[in-house]
N, C-alpha and C positions, 0 to 999 in steps of 0.2 A: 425167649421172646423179648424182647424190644418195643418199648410202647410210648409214645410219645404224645404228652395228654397236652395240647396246643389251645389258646385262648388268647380270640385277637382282643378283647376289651381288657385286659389282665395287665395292671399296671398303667392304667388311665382311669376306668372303672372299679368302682368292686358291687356288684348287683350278686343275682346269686348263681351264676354259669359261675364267675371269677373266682367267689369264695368257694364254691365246689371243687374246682381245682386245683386250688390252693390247699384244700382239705383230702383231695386225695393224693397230692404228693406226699401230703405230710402222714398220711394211715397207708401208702402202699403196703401192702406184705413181703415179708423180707423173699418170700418164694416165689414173689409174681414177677420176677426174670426184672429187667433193666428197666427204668424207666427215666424219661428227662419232661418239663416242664419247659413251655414253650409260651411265652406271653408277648402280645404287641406293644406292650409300655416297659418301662421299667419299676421292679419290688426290689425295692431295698433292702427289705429283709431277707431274701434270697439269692441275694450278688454273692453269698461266699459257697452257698450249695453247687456243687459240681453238676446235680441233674439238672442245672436252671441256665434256659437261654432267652436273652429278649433279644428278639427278633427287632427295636427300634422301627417301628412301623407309625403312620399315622393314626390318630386316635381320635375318637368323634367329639372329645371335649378340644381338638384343637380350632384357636382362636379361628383359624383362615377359613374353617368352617362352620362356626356356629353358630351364624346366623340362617343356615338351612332346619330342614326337619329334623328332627330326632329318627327318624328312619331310613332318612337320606344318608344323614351323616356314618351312623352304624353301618350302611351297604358299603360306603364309602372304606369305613375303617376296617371292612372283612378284605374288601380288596386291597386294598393297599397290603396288609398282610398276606395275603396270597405268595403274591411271588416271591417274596423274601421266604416263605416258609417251603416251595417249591421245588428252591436254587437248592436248601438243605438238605433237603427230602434225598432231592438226585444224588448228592455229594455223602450220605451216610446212609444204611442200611437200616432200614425201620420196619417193624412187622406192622406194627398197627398203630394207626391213628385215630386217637379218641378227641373229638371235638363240638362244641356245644355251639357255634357259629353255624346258621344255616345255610348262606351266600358263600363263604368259605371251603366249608364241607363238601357242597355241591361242585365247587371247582376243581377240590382234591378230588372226587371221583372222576371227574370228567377226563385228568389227568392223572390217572392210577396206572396205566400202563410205562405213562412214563417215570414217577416213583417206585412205584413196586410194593406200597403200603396196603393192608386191609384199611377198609373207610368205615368207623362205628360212626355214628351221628348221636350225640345225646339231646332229645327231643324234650327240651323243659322248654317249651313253647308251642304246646298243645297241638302242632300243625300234622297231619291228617296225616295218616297210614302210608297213601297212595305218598305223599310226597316225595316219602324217603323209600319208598322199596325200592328201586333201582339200587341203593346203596347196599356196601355188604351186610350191615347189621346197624339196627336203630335200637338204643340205649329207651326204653320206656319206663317210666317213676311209677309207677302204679298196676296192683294187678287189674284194676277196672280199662284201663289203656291198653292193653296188650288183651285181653275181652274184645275192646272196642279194635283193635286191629284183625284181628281173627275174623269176627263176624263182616265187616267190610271188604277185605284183602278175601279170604277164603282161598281156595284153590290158586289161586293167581298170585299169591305171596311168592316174594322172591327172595328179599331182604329176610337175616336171620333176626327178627324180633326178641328179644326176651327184658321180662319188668325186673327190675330191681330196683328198693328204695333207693333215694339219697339217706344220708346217716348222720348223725348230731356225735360231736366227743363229751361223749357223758361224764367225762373225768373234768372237763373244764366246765360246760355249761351242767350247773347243779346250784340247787337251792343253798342260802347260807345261814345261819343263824340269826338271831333279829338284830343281835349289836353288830353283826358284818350287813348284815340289808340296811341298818339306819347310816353304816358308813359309807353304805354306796349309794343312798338317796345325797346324801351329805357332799360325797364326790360329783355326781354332778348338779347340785342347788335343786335340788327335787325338796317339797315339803315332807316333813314330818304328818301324821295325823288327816291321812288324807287318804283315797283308795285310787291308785295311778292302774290308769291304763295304758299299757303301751304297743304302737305300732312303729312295726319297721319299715321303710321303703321310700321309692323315689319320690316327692308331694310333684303334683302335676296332674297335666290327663292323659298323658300316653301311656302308663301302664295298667288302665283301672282300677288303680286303688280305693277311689269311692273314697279317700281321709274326708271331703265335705262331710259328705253322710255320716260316717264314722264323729264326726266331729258333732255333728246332730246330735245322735244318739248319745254321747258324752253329755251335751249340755242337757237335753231333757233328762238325764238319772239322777241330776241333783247334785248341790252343790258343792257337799264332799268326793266329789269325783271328779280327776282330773283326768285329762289326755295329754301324751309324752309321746314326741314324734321325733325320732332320729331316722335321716335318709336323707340323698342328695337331692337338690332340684331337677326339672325335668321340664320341660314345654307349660306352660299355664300353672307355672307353682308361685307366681305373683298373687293370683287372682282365687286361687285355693286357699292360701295365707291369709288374703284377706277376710272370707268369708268366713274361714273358721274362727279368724282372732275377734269377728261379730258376732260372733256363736260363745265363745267361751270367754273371751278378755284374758283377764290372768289366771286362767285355770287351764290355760293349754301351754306346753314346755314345749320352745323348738328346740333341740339341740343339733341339729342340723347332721354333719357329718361324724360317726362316731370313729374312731379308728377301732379295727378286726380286736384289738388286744383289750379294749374295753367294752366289747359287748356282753361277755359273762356278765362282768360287774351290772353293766346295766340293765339285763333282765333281772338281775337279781334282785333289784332296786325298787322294781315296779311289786303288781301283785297282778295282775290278769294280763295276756295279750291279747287284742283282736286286729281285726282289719276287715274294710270295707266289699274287698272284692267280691264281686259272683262268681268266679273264677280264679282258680291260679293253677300252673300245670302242677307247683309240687311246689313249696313253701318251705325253703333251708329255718327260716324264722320261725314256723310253726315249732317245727321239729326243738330246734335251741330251747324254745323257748317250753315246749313241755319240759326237756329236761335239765329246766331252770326249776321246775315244779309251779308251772303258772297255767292255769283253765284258761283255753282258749278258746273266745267268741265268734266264729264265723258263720258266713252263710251254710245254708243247707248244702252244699256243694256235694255230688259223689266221689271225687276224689279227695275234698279237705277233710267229709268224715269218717273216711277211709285211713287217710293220715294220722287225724286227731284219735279217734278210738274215744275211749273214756276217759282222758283229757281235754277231749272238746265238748263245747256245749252249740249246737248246731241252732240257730236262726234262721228267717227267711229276711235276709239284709233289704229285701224292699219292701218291707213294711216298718215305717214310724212308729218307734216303740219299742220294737220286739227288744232288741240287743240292750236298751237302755235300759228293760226291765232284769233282765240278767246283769246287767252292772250293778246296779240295785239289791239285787238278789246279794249276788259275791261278795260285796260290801256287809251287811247285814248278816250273814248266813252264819251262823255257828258250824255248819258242815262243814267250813273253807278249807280245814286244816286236811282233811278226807278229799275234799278239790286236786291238793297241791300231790299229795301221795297216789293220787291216781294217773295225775299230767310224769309223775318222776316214773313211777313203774312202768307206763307205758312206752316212753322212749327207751330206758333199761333194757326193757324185756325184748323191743322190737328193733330200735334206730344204735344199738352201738357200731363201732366201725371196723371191729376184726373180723365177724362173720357177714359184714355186706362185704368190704373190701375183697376178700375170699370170695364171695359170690362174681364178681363184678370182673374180677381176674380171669376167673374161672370161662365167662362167657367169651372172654376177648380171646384167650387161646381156644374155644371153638369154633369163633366167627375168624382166624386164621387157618385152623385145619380144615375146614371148611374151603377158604380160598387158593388154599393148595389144592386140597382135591379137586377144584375147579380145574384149574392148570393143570393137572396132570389130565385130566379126561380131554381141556382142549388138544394138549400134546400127542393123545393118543386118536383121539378124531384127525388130525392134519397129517397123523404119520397112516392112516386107515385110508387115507384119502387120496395121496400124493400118489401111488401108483395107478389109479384109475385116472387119474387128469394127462396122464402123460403118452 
């Protein structure tokens, strides 16, 4: 099998489609058959890998377009990668294509006959059951989502559904010692003597990250408690900046964009992760960051406390207060050290990446044997057929 795991933001962006795929070039299994990395930007850390092709496509951080939406521009940047990834499609033999692009995907199936690829869609953008059944198979992060596809789809499912996490490399992201965590607050001008909290992601208002609120709840826990925000900007991260640095002054760190090869370090740095969302389809961060061994704050969410387990301590993120009192709490808690060994075993025992990868393989050679036996029953319907038309 031939799999070619394709991502038009990949080498413009790094949100968490990009770094997922990034992550499963790098855990493929040596037995899950060929695989190439297909990205619309260029990684220069993967110009010497043979399975890696940048497509050179436009990107929604370019300048001629970034005075449009953030939604515009992204539709813009699946199509423009389209046809370039099309022309390839035709010209090399591919079983399956795994891709996290929604406007993309849907054009790859619409032109599958003329590639000859199965179409998995990886669905970390919450969007409905119905959307993607037409396609061969949709990639779902949760078993509450693949529930929720069931009960809606029923009988009239068509698309080969199946959940399987995303997975954290528990070998890189892991807790350190206290003179290796005071050298990574130190690496990046993080205080000594303080209790950091850290979120990850875009500051703005197009992804609902709620950092305002988040940033609330920082300042009402008190003064030993700081907020540490690494992520790119995004639509309204002027006006999000603003109101948080009136919320906290010098008790909130931007560090703006981190690069992939220092995020270990920097969970490692902190001591709790949260984040503001009411939502998120499935959280690469959450995950990292348990198996940094850091209790993570979030909403009551059914899929974040699904994720988290007994590494998260679950909230209802619209109520003032709640999460500040748990900052408080962690700060305080002589339990902490029993926090951190709970958030490590949990991604251990659940998020590492040999037996998901194995999973995930595993589904994509059935969502091909599957596409073949479609094909062959059409072959045999047209050949059942052709002497009665004549």
């Amino acid at each position: 099998m031939r799999t070619v795991l394709l991502s038009s933001g990949l080498g413009h962006v790094s949100r968490g489609v990009e770094i997922w795929m990034l992550e499963m070039l790098r855990h493929w299994p040596a037995g899950g058959g060929e695989v190439e990395l297909w990205s619309g930007g260029p990684v220069a850390a993967l110009q010497a890998d043979p399975r890696y092709l940048n497509l050179g496509s436009l990107g929604r951080e370019n300048p001629l377009i970034r005075r449009f939406s953030w939604a515009s521009r992204y539709r813009w940047e699946q199509q423009a990668c389209f046809a370039r990834t099309l022309l390839r499609l035709r010209r090399h033999s591919v079983d399956v294509v795994y891709c996290g692009d929604p406007v993309l995907t849907w054009h790859l199936k619409r032109f599958q006959k003329w590639h000859g690829a199965s179409v998995v869609f990886m669905n970390g953008m919450r969007l409905s059951p119905h959307w993607g059944n037409h396609l061969d198979a949709v990639h779902l992060l949760a078993d509450p989502y693949l529930e929720q596809a069931r009960r809606e789809l029923g009988s009239s499912a068509r698309a080969h559904f199946f959940a399987v996490p995303h997975f954290a490399d528990t070998e890189t992201f892991r807790p350190l010692p206290e003179d290796g965590a005071k050298a990574a607050r130190a690496s990046f001008g993080l205080p000594e003597n303080r209790f950091l909290v850290l979120t990850v992601g875009p500051l703005g208002h197009v992804s609902g990250k709620r950092t305002e609120f988040l940033g609330a709840e920082v300042a009402a826990a008190g003064e030993s408690i700081h907020l540490v925000h690494a992520g790119v900007e995004e639509d309204g991260a002027a006006e999000a900046r603003k109101r948080i640095d009136a919320l906290l002054g010098p008790r909130v760190h931007w560090l703006g964009r981190v690069e992939r090869e220092r995020m270990a370090t920097l969970y490692a740095a902190t001591h709790c992760y949260s984040l503001g969302s009411l939502a998120e389809p499935f959280s690469i961060a959450i995950l990292e960051a348990l198996a940094s061994g850091l209790p993570v704050v979030h909403h009551r969410d059914e899929v974040m406390c699904w994720q988290s387990g007994p590494g998260g301590i679950p909230v209802d993120m619209t109520v003032p207060g709640a999460a500040a009192a748990e900052f408080r709490d962690l700060a305080a808690s002589k339990g902490y050290p029993e926090r951190t060994r709970a958030a490590r075993d949990w991604a251990e025992s659940r998020y590492r990446p040999e037996p998901i990868c194995a999973r995930i393989v595993a589904e994509l050679r059935e969502v091909r044997r599957q596409y073949r036996e479609r094909g062959r029953g059409m072959g045999q319907q047209e050949a059942t057929a052709a002497p009665s038309a004549l």
